[in-house]
Every structure is written in C-alpha cells, then in structure tokens.
DRENDO-1510 file (C-alpha; in Angstrom, 1 decimal, always signed):
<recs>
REC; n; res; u; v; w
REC; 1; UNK; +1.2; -87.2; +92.7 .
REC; 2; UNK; -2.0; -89.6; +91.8 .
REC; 3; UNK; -3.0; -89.9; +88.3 .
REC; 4; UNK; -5.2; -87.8; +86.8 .
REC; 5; UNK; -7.7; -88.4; +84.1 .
REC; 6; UNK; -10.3; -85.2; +82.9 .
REC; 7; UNK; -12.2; -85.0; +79.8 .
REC; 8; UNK; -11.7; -81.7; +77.5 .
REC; 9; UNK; -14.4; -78.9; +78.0 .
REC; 10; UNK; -15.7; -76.6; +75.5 .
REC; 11; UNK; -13.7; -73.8; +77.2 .
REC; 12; UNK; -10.7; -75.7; +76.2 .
REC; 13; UNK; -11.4; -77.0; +72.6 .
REC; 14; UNK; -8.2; -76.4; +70.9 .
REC; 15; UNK; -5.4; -76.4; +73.6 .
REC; 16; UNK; -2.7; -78.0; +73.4 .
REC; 17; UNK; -1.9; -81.1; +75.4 .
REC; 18; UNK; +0.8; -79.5; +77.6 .
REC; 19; UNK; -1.7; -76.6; +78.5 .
REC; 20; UNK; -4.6; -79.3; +79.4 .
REC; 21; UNK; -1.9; -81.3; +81.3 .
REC; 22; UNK; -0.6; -78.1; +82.8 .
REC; 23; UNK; -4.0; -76.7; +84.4 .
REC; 24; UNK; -5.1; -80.6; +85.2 .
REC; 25; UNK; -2.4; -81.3; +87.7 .
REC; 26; UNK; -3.0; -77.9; +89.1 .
REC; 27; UNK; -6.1; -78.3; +89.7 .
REC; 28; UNK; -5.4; -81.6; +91.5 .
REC; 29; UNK; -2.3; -80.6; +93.6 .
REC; 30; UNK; -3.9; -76.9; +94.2 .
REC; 31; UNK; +0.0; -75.5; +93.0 .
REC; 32; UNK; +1.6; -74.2; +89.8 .
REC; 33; UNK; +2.8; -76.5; +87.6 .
REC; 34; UNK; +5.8; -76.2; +85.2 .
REC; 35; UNK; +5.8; -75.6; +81.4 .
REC; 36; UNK; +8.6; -78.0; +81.4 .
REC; 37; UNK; +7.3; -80.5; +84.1 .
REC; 38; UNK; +4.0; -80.7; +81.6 .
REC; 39; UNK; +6.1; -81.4; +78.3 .
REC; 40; UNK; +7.4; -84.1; +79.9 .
REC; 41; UNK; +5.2; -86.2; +80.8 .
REC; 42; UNK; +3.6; -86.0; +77.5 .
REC; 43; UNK; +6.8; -86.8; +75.6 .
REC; 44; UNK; +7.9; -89.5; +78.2 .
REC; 45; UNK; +5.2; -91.2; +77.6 .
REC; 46; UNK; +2.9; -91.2; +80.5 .
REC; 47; UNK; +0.0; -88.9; +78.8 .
REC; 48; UNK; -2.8; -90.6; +76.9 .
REC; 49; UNK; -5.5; -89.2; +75.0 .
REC; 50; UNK; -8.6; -91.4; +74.1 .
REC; 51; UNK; -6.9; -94.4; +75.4 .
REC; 52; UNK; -3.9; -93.4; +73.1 .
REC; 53; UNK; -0.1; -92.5; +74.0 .
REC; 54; UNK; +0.2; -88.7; +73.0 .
REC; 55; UNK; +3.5; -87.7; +73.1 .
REC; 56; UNK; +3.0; -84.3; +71.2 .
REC; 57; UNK; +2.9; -81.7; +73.8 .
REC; 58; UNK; +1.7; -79.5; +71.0 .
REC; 59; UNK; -1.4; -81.4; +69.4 .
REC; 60; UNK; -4.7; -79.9; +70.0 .
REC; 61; UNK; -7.0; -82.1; +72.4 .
REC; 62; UNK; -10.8; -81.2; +70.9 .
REC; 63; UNK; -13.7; -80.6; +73.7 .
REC; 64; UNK; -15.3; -83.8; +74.6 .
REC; 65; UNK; -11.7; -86.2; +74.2 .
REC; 66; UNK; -10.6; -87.7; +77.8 .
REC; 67; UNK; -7.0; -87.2; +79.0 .
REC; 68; UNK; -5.5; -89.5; +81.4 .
REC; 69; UNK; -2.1; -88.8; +83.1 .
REC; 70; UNK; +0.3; -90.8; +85.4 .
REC; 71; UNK; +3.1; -88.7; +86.5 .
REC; 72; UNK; +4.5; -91.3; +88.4 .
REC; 73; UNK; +4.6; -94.3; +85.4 .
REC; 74; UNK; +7.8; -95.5; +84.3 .
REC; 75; UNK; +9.0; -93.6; +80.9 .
REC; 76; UNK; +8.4; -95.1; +77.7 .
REC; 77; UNK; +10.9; -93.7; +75.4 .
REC; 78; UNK; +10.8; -93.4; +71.7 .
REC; 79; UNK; +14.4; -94.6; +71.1 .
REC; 80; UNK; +13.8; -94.2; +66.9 .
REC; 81; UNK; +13.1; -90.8; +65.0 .
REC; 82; UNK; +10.4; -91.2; +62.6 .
REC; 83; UNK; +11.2; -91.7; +59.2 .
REC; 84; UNK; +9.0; -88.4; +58.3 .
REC; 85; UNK; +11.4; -85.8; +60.3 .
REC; 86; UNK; +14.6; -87.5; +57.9 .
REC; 87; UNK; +14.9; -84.6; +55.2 .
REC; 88; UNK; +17.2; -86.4; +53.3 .
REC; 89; UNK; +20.0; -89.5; +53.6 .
REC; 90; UNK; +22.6; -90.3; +51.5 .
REC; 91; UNK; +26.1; -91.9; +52.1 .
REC; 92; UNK; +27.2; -89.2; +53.5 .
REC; 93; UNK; +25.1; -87.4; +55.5 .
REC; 94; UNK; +21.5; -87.1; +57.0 .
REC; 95; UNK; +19.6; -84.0; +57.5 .
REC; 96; UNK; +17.1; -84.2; +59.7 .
REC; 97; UNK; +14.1; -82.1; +61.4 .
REC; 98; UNK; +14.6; -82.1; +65.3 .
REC; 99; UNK; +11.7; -82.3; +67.4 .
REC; 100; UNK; +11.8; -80.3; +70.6 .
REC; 101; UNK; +12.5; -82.0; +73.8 .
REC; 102; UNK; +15.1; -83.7; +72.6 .
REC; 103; UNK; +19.3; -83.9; +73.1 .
REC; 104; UNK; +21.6; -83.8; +70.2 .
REC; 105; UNK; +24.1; -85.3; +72.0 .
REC; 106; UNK; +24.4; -86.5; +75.9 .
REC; 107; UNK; +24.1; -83.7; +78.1 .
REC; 108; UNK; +25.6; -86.1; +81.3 .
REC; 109; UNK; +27.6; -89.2; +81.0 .
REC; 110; UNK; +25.5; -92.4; +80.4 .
REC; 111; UNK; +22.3; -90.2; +79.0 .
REC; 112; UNK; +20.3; -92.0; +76.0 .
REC; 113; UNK; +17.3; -91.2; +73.7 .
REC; 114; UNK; +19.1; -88.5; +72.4 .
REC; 115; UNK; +18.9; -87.1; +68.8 .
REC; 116; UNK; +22.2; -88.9; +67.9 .
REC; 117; UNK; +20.6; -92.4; +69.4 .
REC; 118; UNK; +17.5; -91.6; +67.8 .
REC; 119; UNK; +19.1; -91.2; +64.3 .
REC; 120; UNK; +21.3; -94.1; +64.3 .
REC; 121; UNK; +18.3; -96.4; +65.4 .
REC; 122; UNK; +16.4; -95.0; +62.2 .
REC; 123; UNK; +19.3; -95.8; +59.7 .
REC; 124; UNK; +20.0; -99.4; +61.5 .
REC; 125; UNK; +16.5; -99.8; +60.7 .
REC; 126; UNK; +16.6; -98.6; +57.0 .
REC; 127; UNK; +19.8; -100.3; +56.4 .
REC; 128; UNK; +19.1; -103.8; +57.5 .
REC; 129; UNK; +15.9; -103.6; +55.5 .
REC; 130; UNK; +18.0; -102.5; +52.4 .
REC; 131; UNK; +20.5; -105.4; +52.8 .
REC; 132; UNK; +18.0; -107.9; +53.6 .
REC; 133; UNK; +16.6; -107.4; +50.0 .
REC; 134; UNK; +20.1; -107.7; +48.9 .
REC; 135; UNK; +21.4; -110.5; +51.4 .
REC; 136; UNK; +23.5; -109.9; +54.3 .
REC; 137; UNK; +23.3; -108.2; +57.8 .
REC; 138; UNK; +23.3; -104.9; +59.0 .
REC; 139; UNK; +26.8; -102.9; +60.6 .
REC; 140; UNK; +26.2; -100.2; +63.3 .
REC; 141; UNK; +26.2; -97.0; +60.8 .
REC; 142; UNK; +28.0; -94.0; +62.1 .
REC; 143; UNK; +26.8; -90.7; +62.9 .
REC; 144; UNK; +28.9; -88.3; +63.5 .
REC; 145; UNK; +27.5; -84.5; +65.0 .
REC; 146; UNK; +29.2; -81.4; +63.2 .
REC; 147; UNK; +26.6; -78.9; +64.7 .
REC; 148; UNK; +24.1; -79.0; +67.5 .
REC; 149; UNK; +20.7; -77.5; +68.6 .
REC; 150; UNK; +19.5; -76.7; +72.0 .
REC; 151; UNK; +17.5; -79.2; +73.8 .
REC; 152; UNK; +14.0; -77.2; +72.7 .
REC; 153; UNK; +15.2; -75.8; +69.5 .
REC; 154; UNK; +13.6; -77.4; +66.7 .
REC; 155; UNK; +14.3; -77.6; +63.0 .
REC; 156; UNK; +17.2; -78.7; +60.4 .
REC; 157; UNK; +20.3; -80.2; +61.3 .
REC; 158; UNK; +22.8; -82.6; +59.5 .
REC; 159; UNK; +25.0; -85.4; +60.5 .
REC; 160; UNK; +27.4; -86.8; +59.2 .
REC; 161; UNK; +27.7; -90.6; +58.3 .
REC; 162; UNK; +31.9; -91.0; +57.1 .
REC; 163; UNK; +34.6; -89.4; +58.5 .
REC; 164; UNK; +35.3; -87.4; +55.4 .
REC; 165; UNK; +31.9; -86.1; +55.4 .
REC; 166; UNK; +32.2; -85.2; +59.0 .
REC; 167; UNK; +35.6; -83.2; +58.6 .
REC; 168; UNK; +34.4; -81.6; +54.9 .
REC; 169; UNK; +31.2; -80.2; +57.1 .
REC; 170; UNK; +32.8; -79.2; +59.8 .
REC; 171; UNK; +35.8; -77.1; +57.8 .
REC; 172; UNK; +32.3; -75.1; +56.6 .
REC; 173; UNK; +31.5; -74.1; +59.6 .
REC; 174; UNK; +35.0; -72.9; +60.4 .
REC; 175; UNK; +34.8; -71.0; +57.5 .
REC; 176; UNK; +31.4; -69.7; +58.6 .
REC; 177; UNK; +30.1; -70.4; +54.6 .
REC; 178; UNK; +27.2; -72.9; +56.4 .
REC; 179; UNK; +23.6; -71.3; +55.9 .
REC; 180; UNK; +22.0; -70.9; +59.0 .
REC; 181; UNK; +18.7; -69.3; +59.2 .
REC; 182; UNK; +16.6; -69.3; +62.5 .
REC; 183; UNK; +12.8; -68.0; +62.9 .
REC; 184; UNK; +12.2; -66.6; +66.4 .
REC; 185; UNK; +9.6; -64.6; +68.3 .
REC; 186; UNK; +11.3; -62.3; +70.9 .
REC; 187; UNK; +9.4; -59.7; +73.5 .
REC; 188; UNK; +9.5; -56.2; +72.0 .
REC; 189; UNK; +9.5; -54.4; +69.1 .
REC; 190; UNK; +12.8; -55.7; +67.6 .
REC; 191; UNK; +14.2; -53.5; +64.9 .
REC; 192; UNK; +16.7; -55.0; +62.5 .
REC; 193; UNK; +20.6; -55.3; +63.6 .
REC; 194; UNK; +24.0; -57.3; +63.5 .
REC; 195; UNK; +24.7; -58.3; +67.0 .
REC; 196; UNK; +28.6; -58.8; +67.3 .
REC; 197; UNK; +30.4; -59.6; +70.9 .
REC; 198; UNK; +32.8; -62.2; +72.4 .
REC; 199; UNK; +31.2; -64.7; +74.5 .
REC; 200; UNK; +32.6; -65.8; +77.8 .
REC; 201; UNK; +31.3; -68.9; +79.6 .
REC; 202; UNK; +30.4; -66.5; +83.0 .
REC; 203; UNK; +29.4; -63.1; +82.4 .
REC; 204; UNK; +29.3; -62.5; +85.8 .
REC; 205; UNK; +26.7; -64.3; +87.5 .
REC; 206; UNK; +27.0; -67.9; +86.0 .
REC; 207; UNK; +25.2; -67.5; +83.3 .
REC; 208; UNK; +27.1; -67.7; +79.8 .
REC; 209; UNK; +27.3; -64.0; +78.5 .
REC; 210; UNK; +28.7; -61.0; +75.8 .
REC; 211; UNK; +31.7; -59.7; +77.3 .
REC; 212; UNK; +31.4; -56.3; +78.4 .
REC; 213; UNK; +27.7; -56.2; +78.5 .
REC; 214; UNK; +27.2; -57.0; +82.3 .
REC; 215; UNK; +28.4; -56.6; +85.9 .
REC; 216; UNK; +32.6; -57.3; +86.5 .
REC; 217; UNK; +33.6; -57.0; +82.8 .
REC; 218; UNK; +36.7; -54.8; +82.4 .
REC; 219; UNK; +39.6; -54.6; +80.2 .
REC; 220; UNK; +39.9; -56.2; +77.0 .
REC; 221; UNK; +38.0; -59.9; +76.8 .
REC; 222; UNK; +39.6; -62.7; +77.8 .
REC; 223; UNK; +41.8; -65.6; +75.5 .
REC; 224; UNK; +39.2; -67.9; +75.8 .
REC; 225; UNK; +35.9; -65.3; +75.0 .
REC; 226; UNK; +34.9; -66.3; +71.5 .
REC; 227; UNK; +33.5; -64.2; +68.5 .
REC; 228; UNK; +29.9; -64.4; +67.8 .
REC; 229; UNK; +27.9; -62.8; +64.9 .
REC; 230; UNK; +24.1; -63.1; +64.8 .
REC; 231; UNK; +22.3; -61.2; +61.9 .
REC; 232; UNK; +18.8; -60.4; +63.3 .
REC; 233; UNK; +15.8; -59.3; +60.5 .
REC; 234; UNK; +12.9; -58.1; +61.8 .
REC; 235; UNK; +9.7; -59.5; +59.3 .
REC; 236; UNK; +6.2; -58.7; +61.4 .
REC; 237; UNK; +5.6; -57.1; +64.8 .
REC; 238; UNK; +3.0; -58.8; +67.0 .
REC; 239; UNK; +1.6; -58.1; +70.2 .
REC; 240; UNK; +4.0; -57.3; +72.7 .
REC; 241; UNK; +6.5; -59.0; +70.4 .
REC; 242; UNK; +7.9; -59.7; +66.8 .
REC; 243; UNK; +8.8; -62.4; +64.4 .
REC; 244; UNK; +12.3; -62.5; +63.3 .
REC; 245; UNK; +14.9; -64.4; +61.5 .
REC; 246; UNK; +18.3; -64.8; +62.8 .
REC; 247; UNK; +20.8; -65.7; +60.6 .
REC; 248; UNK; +24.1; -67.1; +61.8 .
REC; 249; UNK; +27.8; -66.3; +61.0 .
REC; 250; UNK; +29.2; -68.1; +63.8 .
REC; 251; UNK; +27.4; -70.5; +65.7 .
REC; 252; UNK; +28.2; -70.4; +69.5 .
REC; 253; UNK; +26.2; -71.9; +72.6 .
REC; 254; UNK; +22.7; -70.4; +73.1 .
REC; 255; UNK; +24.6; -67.6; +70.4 .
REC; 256; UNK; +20.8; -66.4; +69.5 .
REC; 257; UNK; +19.5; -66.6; +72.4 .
REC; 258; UNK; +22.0; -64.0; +74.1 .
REC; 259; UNK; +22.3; -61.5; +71.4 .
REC; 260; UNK; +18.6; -61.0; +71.9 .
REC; 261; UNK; +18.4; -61.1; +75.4 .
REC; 262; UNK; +20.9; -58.5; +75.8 .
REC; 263; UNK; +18.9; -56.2; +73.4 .
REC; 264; UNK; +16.4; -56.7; +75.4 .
REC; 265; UNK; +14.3; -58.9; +73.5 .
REC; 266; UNK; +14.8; -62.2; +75.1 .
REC; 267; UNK; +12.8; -65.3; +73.1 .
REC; 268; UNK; +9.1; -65.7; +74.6 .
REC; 269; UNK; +9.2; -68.8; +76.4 .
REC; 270; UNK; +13.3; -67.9; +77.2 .
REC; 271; UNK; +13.5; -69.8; +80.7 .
REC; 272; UNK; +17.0; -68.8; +81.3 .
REC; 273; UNK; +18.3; -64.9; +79.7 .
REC; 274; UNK; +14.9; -63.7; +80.6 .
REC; 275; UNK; +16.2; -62.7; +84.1 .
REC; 276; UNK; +17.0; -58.8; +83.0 .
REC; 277; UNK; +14.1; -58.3; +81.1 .
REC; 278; UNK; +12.0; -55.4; +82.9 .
REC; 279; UNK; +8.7; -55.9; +81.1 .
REC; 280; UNK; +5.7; -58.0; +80.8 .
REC; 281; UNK; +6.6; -61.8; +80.0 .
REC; 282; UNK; +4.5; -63.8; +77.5 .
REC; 283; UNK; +4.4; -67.2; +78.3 .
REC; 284; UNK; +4.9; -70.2; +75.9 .
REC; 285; UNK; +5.9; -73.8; +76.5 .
REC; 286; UNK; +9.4; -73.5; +75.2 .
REC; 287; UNK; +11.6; -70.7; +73.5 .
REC; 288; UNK; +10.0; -69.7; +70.1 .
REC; 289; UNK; +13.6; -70.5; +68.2 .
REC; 290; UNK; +13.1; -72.9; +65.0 .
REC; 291; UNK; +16.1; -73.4; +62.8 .
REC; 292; UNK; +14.2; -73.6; +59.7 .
REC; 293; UNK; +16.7; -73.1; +56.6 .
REC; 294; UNK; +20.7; -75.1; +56.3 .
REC; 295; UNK; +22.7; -74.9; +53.1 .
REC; 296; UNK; +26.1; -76.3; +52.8 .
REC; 297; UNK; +28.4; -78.0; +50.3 .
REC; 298; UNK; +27.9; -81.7; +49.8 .
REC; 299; UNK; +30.8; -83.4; +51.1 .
REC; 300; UNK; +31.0; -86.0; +48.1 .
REC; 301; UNK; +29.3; -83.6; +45.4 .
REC; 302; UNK; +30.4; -80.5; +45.8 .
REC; 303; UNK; +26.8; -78.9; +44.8 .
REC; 304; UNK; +25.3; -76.3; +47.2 .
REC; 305; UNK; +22.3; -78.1; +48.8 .
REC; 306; UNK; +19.8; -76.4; +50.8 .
REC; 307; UNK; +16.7; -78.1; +53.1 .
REC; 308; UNK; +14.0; -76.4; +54.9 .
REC; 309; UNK; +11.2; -77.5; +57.8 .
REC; 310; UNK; +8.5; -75.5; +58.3 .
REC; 311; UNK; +8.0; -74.2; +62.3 .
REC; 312; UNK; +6.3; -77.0; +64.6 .
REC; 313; UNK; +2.5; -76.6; +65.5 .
REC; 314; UNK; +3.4; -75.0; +68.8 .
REC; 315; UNK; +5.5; -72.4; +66.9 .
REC; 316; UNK; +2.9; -72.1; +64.9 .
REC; 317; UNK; -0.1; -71.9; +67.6 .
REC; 318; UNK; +2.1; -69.0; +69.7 .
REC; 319; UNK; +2.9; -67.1; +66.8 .
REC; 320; UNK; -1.3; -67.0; +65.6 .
REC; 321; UNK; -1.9; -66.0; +69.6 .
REC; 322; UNK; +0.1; -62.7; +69.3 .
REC; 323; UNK; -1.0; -61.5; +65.8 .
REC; 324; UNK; -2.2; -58.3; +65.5 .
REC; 325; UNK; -6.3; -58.6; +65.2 .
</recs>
C-alpha cells in the first residue's frame, strides 16, 4: 500500500490516531482495515502528525492537524521505556506502568522491544548516569519477570532486579497474598460474582478454556487443568456494557479474560473469547483490561507497598463513549 497523508476534518476533531489511520487507509485501499493493523503503524513508528512521529495510537488528532502514514517504512522502534511510566526503582525491584502494544517477555525466539528490553535499557541508562557522577562504568542490570501482562493489557507490573527479590516475589504469588486489581469494561450488564474453574490449555476448539464449560469436557478435569479465581465487582453500568474491577486470587493466562467471556460478558475490544457472544459487539481498539492497583511485600523491607496507574487515554476515551447520557 502507498503512503497516505490527510489533514483532520471538523467531523473528526477529537479522534484518536488509530481511528484517523484506520478510516484513512480505507478510504485509500477501498477495504476494511484492522484495529490492530492501525495500532501498529502508529506505535512502529511509521505515523506522523504535523511532521512529528506519533506513536500514541490513542492521542487525539484536532481538526485542521495533517497525518501522514507509510505502511510500508521500515520500523523505528522505541527500544527504552520512558522514565515517566517507572512507578518506582529500588535495588530490588522496579514497578512499572506498561503501555499497550507491548510484550512482557518474547513471545517467539529472537523477538526484541519487549517490556523486559525496554526496562533494562531504562535502568542501563539511569545507572551509568549514577556511576558516572561517582566514577566508574555501568554492568548490564538484571531484570527478572515474576508476573506478566498480555500484550494489550496496560497498567502496573513489577520486576525484579536480584535473585532474592525475584524468588521472595514470586513465593507471593504462590501464596496468592499479591494484590491484583484490574478495571475492565465487559458487554452486558455484569452483576457481581466469584468466577472459580480449572483451566485447560484447549477447551475444545483450540482456544484456552474453563473445564467443563464447553464442547468434549467430561469427567473430572485433567492433572494438568489449573485452579483459577477471579473476583469480579460490578461499579457502573454503561450502555450495552459495564465497568468492573476484577480482582485476582490466582493469576493464570488470559484468567480475566475467560471468566468473563464465559459469563457472557467478554471485554469490548476482546479479539479472541468474543467468538460465543450472541449479541451486539462494541468495538474498541484493544480489550478494555487495565491492571491498575499491585500490592506486595518488599522483598528487602518487609513493609506492604502498594502502586497505582490511572487507565490510559484510550481506556479512558471508550469508557466516556458508553456512559449513560
């Protein structure tokens, strides 16, 4: 596809960049475009607004500013979180606020510019500038992951940076004493409820799955089906949806995202457990899932600590669409 480059009408003062990207290469191919295929672009760096890389898929583009895109430009990847999204750093660990789009770890052998790269480039950074002022060079810091987040789940997450910060935080989470809180918005009118099943890797149709809930499940579940507890609390309804929190016991692999599927509230923007769901869809550029409150032990203090990050704009901007007016 050619580049495109469109300047912002008034009918579109206030959308976000993925949405005028979306509709732009539309209208120039004459077919659909992807959600997904739109956020990329702008976060691989081949979007500029004003003459300006804009890599937030979620900023809003005012009427009047001109958008240029090259879909077929190399990448230009970020390779360093901003200092802004580090919530806090110590010796020990770093808590951090994930942007969407983004990896915590590789997803296939040899993938870079994930969150884990992204974070060790940061604290190379902040370290060699610390021992510079004190004399002496920088060592490769480590980073260790204890917990993940899907690719387009934003929001808190902690590293660890020792070994015995790594093994303390991880013992937590066995012990299921980690605070985990999500926000999500989910299709439906979701009433409060504890969601508890056993997850299996196929459910049937190769999707990951509760056992018992779909097609070819029989008998007790298998050795290898593992116990998940998701908490949901409903706090407003919107249209054609609601605003929840989720708060996890265990933490299992798209764990959220499946307990509320198979209630029949799958996440709006759910590309994947959205299959089942008999009624209307609401689109959004990603699934609405923010992980917006962690508390734990501190490996080395042993004080409770607890960090929050607010929902992204995007969160934010879907969330404002569906209120009731």
């Amino acid at each position: 596809m050619s580049n495109v480059s469109i300047v912002v009408d008034a009918a579109h003062d206030g959308a976000t960049l993925a949405a005028v990207v979306r509709e732009s290469l539309g209208a120039a191919s004459g077919e659909a475009v992807p959600w997904s295929r739109a956020r990329d672009l702008c976060r691989t760096g081949r979007v500029t607004v004003d003459g300006a890389l804009a890599r937030d898929d979620a900023m809003r583009v005012k009427a009047g500013a001109k958008v240029d895109i090259a879909p077929t430009a190399p990448k230009r990847t970020e390779g360093v979180l901003p200092r802004e999204a580090v919530l806090h750093l110590d010796a020990d660990v770093i808590v951090v606020n994930k942007p969407a789009g983004v990896v915590t770890v590789p997803f296939e052998p040899g993938e870079r510019d994930t969150l884990v790269d992204r974070v060790r480039a940061l604290v190379t950074r902040i370290e060699k500038a610390r021992r510079q002022e004190r004399g002496g060079g920088a060592r490769d810091p480590m980073v260790g992951v204890v917990q993940r987040l899907d690719k387009d789940t934003t929001g808190v997450l902690v590293l660890a940076r020792t070994m015995s910060a790594k093994r303390a935080l991880e013992d937590q989470l066995r012990e299921h004493s980690v605070e985990r809180r999500y926000l999500a918005i989910a299709h439906g009118d979701v009433p409060t409820a504890k969601h508890e099943t056993m997850l299996v890797q196929d459910r049937g149709d190769g999707l990951r799955g509760s056992w018992g809930r779909f097609r070819g499940h029989a008998g007790p579940p298998p050795e290898h089906a593992k116990r998940a507890v998701t908490y949901v609390r409903r706090i407003e309804a919107l249209r054609g949806a609601t605003l929840v929190e989720c708060r996890l016991e265990t933490g299992k692999q798209h764990q959220i995202r499946i307990h509320l599927s198979e209630a029949g509230h799958p996440l709006v923007g759910e590309p994947v457990y959205v299959r089942d769901h008999a009624g209307p869809r609401i689109a959004a550029p990603r699934p609405m899932l923010h992980a917006g409150t962690l508390g734990f032990v501190h490996p080395r203090s042993g004080e409770t600590v607890r960090f929050e990050a607010a929902p992204p704009p995007d969160f934010d901007a879907c969330l404002a669409s569906l209120r009731q007016r």
